[in-house]
C-alpha positions in Angstrom: 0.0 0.0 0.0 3.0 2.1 0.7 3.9 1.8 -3.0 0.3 2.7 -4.1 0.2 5.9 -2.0 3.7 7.3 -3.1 2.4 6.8 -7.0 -0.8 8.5 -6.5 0.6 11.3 -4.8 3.6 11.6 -7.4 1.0 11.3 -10.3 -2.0 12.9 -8.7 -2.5 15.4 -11.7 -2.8 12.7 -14.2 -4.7 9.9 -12.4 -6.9 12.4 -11.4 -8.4 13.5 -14.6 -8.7 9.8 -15.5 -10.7 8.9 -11.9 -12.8 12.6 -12.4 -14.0 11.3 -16.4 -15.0 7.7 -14.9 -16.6 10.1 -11.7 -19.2 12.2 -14.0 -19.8 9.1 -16.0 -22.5 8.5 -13.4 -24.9 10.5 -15.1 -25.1 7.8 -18.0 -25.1 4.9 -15.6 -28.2 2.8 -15.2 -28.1 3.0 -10.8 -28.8 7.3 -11.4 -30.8 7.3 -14.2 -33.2 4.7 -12.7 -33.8 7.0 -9.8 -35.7 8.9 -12.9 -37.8 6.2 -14.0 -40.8 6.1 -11.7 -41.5 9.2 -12.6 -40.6 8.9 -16.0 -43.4 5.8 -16.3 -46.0 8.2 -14.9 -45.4 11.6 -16.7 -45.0 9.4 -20.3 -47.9 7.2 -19.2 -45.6 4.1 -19.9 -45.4 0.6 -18.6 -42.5 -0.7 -17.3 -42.6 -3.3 -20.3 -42.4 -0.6 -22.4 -39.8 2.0 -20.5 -37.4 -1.2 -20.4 -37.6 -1.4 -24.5 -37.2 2.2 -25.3 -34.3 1.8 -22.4 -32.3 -0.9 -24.4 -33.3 0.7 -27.7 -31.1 3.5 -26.8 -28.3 1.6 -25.2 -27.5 -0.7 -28.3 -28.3 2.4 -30.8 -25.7 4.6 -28.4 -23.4 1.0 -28.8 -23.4 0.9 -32.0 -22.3 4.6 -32.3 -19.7 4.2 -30.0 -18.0 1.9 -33.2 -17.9 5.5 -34.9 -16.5 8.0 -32.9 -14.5 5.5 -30.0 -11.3 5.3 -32.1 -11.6 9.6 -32.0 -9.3 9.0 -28.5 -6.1 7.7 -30.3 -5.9 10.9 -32.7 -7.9 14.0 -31.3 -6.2 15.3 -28.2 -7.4 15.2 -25.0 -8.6 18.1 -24.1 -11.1 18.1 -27.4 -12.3 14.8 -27.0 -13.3 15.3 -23.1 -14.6 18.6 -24.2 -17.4 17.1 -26.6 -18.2 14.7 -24.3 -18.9 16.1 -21.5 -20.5 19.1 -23.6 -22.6 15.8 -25.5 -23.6 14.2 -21.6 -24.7 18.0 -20.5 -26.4 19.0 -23.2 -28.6 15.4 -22.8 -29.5 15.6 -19.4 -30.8 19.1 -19.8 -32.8 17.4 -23.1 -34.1 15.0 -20.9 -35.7 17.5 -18.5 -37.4 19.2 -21.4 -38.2 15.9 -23.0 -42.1 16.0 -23.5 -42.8 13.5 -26.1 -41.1 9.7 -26.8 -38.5 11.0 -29.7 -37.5 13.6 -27.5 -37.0 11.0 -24.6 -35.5 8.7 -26.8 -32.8 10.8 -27.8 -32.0 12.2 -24.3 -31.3 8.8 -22.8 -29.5 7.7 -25.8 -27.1 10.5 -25.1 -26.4 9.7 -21.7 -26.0 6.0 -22.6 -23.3 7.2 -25.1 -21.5 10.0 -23.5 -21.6 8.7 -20.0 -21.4 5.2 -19.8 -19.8 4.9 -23.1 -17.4 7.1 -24.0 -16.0 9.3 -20.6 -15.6 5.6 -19.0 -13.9 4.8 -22.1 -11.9 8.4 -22.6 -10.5 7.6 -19.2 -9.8 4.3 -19.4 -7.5 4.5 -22.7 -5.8 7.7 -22.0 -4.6 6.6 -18.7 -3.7 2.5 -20.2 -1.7 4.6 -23.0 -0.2 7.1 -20.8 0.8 4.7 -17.8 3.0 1.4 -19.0 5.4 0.1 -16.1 2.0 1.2 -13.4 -0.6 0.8 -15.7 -2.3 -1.2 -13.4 -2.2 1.4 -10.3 -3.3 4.4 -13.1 -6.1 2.4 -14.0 -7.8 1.3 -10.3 -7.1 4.9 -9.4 -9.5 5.9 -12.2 -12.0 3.4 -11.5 -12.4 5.1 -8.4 -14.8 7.3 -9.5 -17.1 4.6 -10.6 -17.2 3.6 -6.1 -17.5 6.9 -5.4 -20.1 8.2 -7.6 -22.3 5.5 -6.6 -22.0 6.8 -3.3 -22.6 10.5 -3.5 -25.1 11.1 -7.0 -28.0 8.6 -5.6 -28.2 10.5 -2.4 -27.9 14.2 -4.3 -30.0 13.5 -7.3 -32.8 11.6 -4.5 -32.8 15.0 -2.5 -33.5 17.1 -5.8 -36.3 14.9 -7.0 -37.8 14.8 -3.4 -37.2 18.8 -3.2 -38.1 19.6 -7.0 -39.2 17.1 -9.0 -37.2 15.0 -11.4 -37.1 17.3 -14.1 -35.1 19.7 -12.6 -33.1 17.1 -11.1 -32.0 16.1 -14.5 -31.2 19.6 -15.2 -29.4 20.5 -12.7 -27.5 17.6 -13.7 -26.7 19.2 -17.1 -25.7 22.6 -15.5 -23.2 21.3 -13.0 -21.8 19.2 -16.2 -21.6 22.4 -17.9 -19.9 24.0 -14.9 -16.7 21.3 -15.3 -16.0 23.0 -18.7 -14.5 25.8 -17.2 -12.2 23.9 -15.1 -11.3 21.7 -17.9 -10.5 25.3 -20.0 -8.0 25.7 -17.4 -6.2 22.3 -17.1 -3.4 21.2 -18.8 -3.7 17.7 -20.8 -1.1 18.2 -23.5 1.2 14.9 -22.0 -1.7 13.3 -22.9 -1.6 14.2 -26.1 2.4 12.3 -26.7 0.5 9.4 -26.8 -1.3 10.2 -30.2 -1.2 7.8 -32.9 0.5 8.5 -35.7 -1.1 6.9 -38.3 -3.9 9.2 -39.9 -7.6 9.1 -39.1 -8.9 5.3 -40.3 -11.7 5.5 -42.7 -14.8 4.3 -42.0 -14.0 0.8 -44.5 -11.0 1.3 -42.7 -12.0 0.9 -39.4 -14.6 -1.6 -40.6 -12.5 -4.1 -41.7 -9.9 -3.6 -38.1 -13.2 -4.7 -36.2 -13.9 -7.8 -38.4 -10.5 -8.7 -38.3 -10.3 -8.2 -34.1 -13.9 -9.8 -33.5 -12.8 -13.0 -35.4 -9.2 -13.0 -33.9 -8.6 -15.8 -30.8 -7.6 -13.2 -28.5 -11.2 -11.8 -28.6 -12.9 -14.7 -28.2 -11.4 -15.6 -24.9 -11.5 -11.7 -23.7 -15.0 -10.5 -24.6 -17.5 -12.8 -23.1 -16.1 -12.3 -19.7 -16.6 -8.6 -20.3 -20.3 -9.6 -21.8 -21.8 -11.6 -19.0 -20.0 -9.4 -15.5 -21.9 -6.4 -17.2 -25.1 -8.9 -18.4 -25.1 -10.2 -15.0 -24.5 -7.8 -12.8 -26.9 -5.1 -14.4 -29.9 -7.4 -15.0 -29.1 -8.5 -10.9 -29.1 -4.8 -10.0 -32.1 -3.7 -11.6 -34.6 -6.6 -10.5 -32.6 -6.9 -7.1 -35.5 -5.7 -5.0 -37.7 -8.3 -7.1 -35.8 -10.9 -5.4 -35.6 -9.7 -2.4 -39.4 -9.1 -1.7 -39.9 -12.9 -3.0 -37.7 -13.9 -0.4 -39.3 -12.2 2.6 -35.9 -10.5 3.3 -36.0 -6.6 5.1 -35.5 -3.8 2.1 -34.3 -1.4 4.3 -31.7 -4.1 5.3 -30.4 -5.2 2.1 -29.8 -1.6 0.8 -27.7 -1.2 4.2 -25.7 -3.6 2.8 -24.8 -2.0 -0.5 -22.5 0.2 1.6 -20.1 -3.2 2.3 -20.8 -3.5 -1.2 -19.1 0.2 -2.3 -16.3 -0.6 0.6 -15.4 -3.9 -1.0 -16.1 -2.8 -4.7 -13.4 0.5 -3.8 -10.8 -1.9 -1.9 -10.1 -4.3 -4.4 -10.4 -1.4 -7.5 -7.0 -0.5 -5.7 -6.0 -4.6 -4.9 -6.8 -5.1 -8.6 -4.4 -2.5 -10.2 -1.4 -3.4 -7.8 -1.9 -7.4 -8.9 -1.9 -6.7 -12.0 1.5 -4.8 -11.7 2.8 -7.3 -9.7 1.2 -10.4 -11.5 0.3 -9.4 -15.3 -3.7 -8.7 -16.3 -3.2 -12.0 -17.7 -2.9 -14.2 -14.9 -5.5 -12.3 -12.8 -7.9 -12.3 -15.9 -7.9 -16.1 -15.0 -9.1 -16.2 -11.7 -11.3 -12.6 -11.5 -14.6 -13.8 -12.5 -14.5 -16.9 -9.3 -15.1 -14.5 -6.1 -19.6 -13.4 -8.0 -19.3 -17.1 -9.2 -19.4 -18.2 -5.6 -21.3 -15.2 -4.6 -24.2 -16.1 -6.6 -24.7 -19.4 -4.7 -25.7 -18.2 -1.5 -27.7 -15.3 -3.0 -29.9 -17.7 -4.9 -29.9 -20.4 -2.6 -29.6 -19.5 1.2 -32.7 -18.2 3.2 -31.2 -15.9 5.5 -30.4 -12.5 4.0 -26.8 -13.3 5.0 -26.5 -15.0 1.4 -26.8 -11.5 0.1 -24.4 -10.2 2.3 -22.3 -12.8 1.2 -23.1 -12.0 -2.3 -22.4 -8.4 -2.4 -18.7 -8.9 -1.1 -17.8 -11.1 -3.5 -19.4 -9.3 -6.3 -17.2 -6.3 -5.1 -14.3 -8.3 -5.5 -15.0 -9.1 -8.8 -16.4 -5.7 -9.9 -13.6 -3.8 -7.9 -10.8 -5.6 -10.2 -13.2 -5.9 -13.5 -12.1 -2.5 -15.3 -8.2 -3.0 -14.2 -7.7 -6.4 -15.5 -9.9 -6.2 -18.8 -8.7 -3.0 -19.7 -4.6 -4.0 -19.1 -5.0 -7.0 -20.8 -6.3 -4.7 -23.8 -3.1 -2.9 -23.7 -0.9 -5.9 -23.0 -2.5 -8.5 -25.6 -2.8 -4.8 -28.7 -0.8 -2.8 -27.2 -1.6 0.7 -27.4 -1.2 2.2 -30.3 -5.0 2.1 -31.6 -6.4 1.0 -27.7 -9.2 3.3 -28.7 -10.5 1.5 -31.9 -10.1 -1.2 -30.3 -11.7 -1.0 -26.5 -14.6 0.6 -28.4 -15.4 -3.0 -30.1 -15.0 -4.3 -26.1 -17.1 -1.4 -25.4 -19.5 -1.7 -27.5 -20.5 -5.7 -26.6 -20.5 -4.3 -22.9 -23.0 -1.7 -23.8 -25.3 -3.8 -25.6 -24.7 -7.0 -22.3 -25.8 -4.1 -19.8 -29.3 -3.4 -22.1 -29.7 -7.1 -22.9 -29.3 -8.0 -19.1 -32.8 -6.3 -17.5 -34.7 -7.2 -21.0 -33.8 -11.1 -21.0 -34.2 -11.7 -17.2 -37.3 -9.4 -17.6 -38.8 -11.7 -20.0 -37.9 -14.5 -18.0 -39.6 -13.2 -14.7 -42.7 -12.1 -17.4 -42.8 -16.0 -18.1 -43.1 -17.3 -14.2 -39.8 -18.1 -13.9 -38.8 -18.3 -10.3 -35.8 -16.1 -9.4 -33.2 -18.9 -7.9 -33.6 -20.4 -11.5 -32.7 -17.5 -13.3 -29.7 -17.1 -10.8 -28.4 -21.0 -11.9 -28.3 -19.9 -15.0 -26.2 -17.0 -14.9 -24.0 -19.3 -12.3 -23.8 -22.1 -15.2 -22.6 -19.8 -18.0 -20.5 -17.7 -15.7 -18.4 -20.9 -14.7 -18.2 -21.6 -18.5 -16.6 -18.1 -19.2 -14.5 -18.5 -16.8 -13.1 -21.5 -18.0 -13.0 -20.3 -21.0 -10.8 -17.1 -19.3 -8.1 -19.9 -18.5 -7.0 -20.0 -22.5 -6.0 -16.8 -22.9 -2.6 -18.3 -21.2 -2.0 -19.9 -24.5 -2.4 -16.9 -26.5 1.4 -15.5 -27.3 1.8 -11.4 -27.3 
């Protein structure tokens, strides 16, 4: 730990910016932008049925875009790209307040899909892996950081708005305090960022086409993306019925959303853990193993009768969501290297996108059909264990 505090306090400028982009992604996450959707249902007149479509409609559409503009990080600098974004994430949540018909709505929560989820998680994440080599690892759980601790603070903030206001001007709010990080970005200096560039010229679009067919029918991919696929499948479809479960169980709300603070302890503990094993181990080795601590975790959430299986549950699932963004994200750099990270993590990116819309629609449609909740949970158990045998070739993969 010694080691970890001494590189964060002689890189504190640099990790920083990384751990701030993966902060304000928040606003595109599905755990703040769910706090909307009660009252989204009600003003729209919706179901939920139909909220959850027009949900994943604009997550795979935002996906799908990300392909376009992700590889944008290895030429523009820094500075320009974070600019856009966060200008793109402000300028939809202040949409979204003003939303008053289904296009409108549609179009607002695409953006914050694309800009906040997608690309500021994905701005920080290849900026810092390009920047950082020798403590790439360190860089990185520094960054992810922000994903812990806006969990922690934007739930309680954006609650007290809606509760105070309603959730429209929650939502702009949201967009003006976005807007207000502009001005400190004006002022901060990214430019050894920017030695990282790439020096090829801008792909073209056949270009960049054929570099994703030729890295989604490589080995290396096949071994690396459906971990990625099923943690975000997994854990999002989990999160978003969680209370589900937990009311068919008989278990105490109020309890298992005490819990979620062990959960934000655990998940900001091993974010740090993570990036010093992978300096000290290779994201190849802990790729491996990262996915056992929520297959184990599952068990006793699906099976066990006292609420202590959830308990049991969230800690683990910490563990394995602490490391996630370290490990897959070094192994990027380690098994492309760096030069076009950002082509390439957008391809990862984009399957992520598209698990975390797939995940509530599938296990939706599942609960729709009488299927009890422990069943669903085997399920995800089975073809986690598979993935994660599946992890254990990418030791035969040479670099």
């Amino acid at each position: 730990m010694k080691e970890f505090y001494y590189f964060a306090k002689e890189h504190f400028k640099k990790v920083s910016f990384g751990w701030l982009l993966t902060f304000l992604s928040s606003f595109g996450q599905t755990f703040l932008i769910s706090l909307y959707v009660p009252e989204i249902i009600r003003d729209f007149r919706l179901t939920e049925g139909s909220f959850g479509a027009i949900y994943a409609g604009c997550t795979v559409a935002a996906s799908i875009i990300m392909l376009t503009v992700g590889h944008t990080v290895d030429h523009k600098p820094a500075k320009k790209v974070t600019a856009y974004t966060v200008l793109g994430l402000a300028l939809s949540a202040i949409l979204l307040g003003f939303s008053f018909n289904i296009f409108l709505l549609f179009i607002a929560l695409m953006g914050l899909r694309l800009m906040g989820q997608g690309l500021l998680s994905h701005i920080s994440m290849t900026i810092i892996s390009k920047y950082f080599d020798k403590n790439r690892g360190k860089a990185l759980s520094i960054s992810s950081l922000g994903y812990s601790i806006g969990e922690g603070i934007f739930p309680l903030i954006i609650a007290l708005l809606i509760s105070w206001f309603d959730w429209r001007i929650a939502t702009i709010a949201s967009g003006i305090g976005l807007l207000l990080y502009l001005i400190r970005l004006r002022f901060t200096d990214l430019s050894e960022f920017d030695k990282q560039l790439s020096t090829q010229k801008r792909p073209s679009t056949w270009t960049l086409l054929k570099d994703y067919k030729s890295v989604v029918f490589e080995k290396r991919f096949g071994i690396m993306m459906p971990a990625s696929f099923i943690l975000s499948f997994s854990i999002t479809a989990i999160f978003f019925y969680q209370y589900v479960f937990v009311e068919n169980k008989g278990w105490s709300v109020q309890l298992y959303a005490s819990f979620f603070t062990v959960y934000a302890i655990t998940r900001l503990l091993f974010s740090i853990f993570g990036g010093m094993w992978v300096d000290k181990f290779t994201a190849r080795k802990m790729f491996r193993w990262f996915l056992i601590p929520i297959i184990i975790g599952l068990i006793p959430f699906a099976f066990m009768e006292s609420i202590m299986g959830a308990f049991i549950f969230l800690i683990l699932a910490g563990i394995t969501v602490g490391m996630s963004g370290t490990v897959q994200t070094s192994l990027i750099a380690e098994m492309y290297g760096t030069e076009r990270m950002g082509a390439i993590r957008s391809v990862f990116t984009m399957f992520m996108v598209i698990s975390t819309a797939l995940g509530p629609l599938l296990v939706g449609f599942l609960l729709d059909l009488n299927i009890d909740f422990s069943y669903i949970m085997l399920m995800i158990i089975g073809i986690m264990t598979l993935v994660a045998f599946n992890n254990q070739r990418i030791k035969t993969i040479s670099v």
